[in-house]
ChimeraX commands (.cxc) that place a marker at each C-alpha (Angstrom):
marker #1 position 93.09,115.97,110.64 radius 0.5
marker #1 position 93.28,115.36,106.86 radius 0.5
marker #1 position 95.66,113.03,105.16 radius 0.5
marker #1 position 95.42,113.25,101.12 radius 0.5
marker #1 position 98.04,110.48,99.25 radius 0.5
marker #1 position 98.13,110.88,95.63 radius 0.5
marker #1 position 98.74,107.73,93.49 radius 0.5
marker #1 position 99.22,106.86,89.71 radius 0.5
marker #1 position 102.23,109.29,88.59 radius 0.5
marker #1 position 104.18,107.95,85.61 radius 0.5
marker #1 position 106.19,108.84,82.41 radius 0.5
marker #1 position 103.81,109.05,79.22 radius 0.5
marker #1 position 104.76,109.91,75.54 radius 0.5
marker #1 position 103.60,112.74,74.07 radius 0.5
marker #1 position 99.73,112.46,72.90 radius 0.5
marker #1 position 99.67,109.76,75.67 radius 0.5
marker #1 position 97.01,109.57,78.88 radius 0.5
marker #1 position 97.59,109.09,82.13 radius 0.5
marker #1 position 95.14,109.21,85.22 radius 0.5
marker #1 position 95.79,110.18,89.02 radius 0.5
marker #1 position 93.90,109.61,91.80 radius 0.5
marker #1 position 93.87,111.40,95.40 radius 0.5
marker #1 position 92.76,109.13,98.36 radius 0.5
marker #1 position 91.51,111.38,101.94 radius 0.5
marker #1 position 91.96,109.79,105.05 radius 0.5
marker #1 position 90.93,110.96,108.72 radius 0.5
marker #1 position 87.96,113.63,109.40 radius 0.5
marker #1 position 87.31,113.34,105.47 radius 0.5
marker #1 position 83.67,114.84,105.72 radius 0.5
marker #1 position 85.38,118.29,106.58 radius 0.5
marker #1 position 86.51,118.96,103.23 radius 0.5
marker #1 position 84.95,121.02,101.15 radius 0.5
marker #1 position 86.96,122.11,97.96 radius 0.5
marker #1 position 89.21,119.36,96.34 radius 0.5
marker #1 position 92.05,119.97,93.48 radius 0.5
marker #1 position 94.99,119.58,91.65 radius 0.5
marker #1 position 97.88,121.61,91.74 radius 0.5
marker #1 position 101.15,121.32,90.02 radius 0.5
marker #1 position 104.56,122.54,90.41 radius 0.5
marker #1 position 107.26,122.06,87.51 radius 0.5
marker #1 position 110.82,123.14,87.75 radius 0.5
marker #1 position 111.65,126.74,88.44 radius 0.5
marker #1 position 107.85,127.74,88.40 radius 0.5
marker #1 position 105.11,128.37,90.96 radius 0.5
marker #1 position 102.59,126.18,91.70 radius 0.5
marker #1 position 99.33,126.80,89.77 radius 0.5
marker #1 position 96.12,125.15,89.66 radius 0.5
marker #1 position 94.87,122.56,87.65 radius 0.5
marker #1 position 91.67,122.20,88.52 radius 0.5
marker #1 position 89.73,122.47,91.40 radius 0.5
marker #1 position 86.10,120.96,92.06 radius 0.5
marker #1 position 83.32,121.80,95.08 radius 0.5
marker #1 position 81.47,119.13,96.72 radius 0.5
marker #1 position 78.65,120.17,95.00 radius 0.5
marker #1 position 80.59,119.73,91.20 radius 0.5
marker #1 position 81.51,123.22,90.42 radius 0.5
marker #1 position 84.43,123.38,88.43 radius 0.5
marker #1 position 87.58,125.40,87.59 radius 0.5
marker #1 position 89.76,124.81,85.25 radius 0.5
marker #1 position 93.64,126.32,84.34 radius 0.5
marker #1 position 93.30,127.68,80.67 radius 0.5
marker #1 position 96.49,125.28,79.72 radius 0.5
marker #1 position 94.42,121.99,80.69 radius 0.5
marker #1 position 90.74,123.07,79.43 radius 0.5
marker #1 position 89.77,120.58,77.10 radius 0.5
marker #1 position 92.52,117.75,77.83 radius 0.5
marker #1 position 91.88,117.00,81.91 radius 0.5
marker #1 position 88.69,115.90,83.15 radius 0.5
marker #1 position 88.40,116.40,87.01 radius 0.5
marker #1 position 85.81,113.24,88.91 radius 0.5
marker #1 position 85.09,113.48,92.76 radius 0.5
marker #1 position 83.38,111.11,95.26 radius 0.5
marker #1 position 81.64,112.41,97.63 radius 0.5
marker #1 position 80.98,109.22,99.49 radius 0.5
marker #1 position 85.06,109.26,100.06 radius 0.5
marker #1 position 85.99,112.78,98.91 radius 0.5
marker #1 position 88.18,111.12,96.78 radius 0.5
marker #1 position 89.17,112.44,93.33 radius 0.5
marker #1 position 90.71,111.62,90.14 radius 0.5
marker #1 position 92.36,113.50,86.79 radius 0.5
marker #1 position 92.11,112.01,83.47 radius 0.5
marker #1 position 94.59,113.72,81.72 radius 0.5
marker #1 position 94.87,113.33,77.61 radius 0.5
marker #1 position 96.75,114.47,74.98 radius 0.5
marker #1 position 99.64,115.29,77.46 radius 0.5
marker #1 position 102.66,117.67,76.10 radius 0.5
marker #1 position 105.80,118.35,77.44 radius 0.5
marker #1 position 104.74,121.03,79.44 radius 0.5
marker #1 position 102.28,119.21,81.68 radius 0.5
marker #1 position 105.61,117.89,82.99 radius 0.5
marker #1 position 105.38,118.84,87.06 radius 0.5
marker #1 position 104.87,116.86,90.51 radius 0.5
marker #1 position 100.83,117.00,90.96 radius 0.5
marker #1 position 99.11,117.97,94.33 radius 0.5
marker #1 position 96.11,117.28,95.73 radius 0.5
marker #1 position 94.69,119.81,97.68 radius 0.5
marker #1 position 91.55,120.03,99.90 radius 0.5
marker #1 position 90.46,122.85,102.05 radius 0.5
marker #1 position 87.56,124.06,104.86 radius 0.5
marker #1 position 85.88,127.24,104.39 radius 0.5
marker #1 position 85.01,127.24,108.25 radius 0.5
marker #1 position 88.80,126.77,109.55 radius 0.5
marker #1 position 90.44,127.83,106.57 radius 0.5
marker #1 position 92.65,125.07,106.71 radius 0.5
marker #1 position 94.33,123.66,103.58 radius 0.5
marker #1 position 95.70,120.25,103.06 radius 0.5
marker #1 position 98.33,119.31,100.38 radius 0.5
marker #1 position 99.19,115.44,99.71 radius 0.5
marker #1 position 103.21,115.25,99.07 radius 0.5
marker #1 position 102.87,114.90,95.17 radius 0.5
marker #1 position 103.25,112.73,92.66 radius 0.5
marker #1 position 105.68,113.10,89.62 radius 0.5
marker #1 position 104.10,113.29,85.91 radius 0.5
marker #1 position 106.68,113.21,83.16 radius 0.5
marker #1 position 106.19,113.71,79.59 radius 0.5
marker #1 position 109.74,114.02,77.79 radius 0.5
marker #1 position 110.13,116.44,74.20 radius 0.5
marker link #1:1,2 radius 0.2
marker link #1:2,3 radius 0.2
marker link #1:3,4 radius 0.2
marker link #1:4,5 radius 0.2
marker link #1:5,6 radius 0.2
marker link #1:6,7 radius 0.2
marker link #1:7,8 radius 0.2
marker link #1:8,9 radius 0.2
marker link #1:9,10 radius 0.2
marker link #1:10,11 radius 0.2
marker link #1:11,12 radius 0.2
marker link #1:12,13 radius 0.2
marker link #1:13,14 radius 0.2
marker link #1:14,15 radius 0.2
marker link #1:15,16 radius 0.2
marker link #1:16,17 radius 0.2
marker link #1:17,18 radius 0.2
marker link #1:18,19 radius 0.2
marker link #1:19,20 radius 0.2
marker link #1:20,21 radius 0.2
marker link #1:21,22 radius 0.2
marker link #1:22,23 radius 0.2
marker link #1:23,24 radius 0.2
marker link #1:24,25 radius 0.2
marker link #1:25,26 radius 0.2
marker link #1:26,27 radius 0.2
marker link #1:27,28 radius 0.2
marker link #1:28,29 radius 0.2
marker link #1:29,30 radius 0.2
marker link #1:30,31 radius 0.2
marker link #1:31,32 radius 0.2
marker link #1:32,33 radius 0.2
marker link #1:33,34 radius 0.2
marker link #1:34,35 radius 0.2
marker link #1:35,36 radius 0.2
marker link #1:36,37 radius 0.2
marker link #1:37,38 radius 0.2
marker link #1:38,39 radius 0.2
marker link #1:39,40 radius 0.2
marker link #1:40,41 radius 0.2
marker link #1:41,42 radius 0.2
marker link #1:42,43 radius 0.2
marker link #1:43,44 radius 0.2
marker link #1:44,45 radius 0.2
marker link #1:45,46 radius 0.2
marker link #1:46,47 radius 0.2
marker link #1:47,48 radius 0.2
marker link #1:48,49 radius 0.2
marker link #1:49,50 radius 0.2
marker link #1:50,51 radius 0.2
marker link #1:51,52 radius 0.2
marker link #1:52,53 radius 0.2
marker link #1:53,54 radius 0.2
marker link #1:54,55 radius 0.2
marker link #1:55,56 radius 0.2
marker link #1:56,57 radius 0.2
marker link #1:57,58 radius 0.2
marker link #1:58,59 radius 0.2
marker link #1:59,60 radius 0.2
marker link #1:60,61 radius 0.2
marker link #1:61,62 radius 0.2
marker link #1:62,63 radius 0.2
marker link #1:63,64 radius 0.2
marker link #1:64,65 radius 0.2
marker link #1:65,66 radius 0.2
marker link #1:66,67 radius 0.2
marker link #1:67,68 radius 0.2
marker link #1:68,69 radius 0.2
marker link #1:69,70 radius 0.2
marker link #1:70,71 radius 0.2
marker link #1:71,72 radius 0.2
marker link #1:72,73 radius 0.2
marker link #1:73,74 radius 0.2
marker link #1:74,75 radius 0.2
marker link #1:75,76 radius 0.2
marker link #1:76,77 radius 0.2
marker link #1:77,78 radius 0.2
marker link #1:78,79 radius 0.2
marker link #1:79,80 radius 0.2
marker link #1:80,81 radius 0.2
marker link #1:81,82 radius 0.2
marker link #1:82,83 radius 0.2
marker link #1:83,84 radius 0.2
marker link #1:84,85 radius 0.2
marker link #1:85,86 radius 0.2
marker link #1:86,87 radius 0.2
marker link #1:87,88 radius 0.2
marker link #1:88,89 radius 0.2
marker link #1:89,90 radius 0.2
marker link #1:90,91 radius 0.2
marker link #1:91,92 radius 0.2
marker link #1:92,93 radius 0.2
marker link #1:93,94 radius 0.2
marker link #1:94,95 radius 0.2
marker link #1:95,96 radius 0.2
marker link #1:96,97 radius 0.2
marker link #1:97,98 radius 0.2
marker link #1:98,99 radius 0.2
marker link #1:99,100 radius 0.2
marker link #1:100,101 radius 0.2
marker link #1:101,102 radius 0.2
marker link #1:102,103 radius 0.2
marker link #1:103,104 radius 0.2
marker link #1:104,105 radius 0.2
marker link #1:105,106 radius 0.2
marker link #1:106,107 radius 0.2
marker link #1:107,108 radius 0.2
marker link #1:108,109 radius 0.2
marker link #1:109,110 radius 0.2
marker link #1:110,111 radius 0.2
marker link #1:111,112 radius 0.2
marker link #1:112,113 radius 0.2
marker link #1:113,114 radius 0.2
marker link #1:114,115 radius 0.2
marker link #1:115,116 radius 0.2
marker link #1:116,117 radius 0.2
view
């Protein structure tokens, strides 16, 4: 089993930064692709970015530019430096890891990022 636990969540102006970071616990070495998701009122869920333990990266159009996605593979452990943040990056942020061989997903419970008009 995989636990993920997001941490680092906050209220920022507009124009402000903010970084999270997503901590793996239990049979960590089974995960291959890590990411964020996030979820703001009365939308889906869509990605933020995603990265593959070998660095590949995909970003959502609305964060390309402004979020840099880091990941250690020693702990499969990531982080999101997020800058120039706008209203509309308002939404609870997931981390997500999966495995290709049991096609299992695992979601951390989310932690809120606010950024008022």
């Amino acid at each position: 089993q995989v636990q993920l636990m997001e941490s680092g969540g906050g209220l920022v102006q507009p124009g402000g930064s903010l970084r999270l970071s997503c901590a793996s616990s239990g049979n960590i070495f089974s995960i291959d692709d890590m990411g964020w998701y996030r979820e703001a009122p009365g939308k889906e869920r869509e990605l933020v970015v995603r990265i593959s333990a070998g660095g590949r990266t995909t970003y959502g159009d609305s964060v390309k530019g402004r979020f840099t996605i880091t990941r250690d593979n020693t702990k499969n452990t990531i982080s999101l430096q997020m800058s120039d943040l706008k209203p509309e990056d308002t939404a609870v942020y997931y981390c997500r890891g999966d495995n290709r061989e049991t096609r299992e997903d695992y979601w951390g419970r989310g932690t809120q990022v606010t950024v008022p008009s």
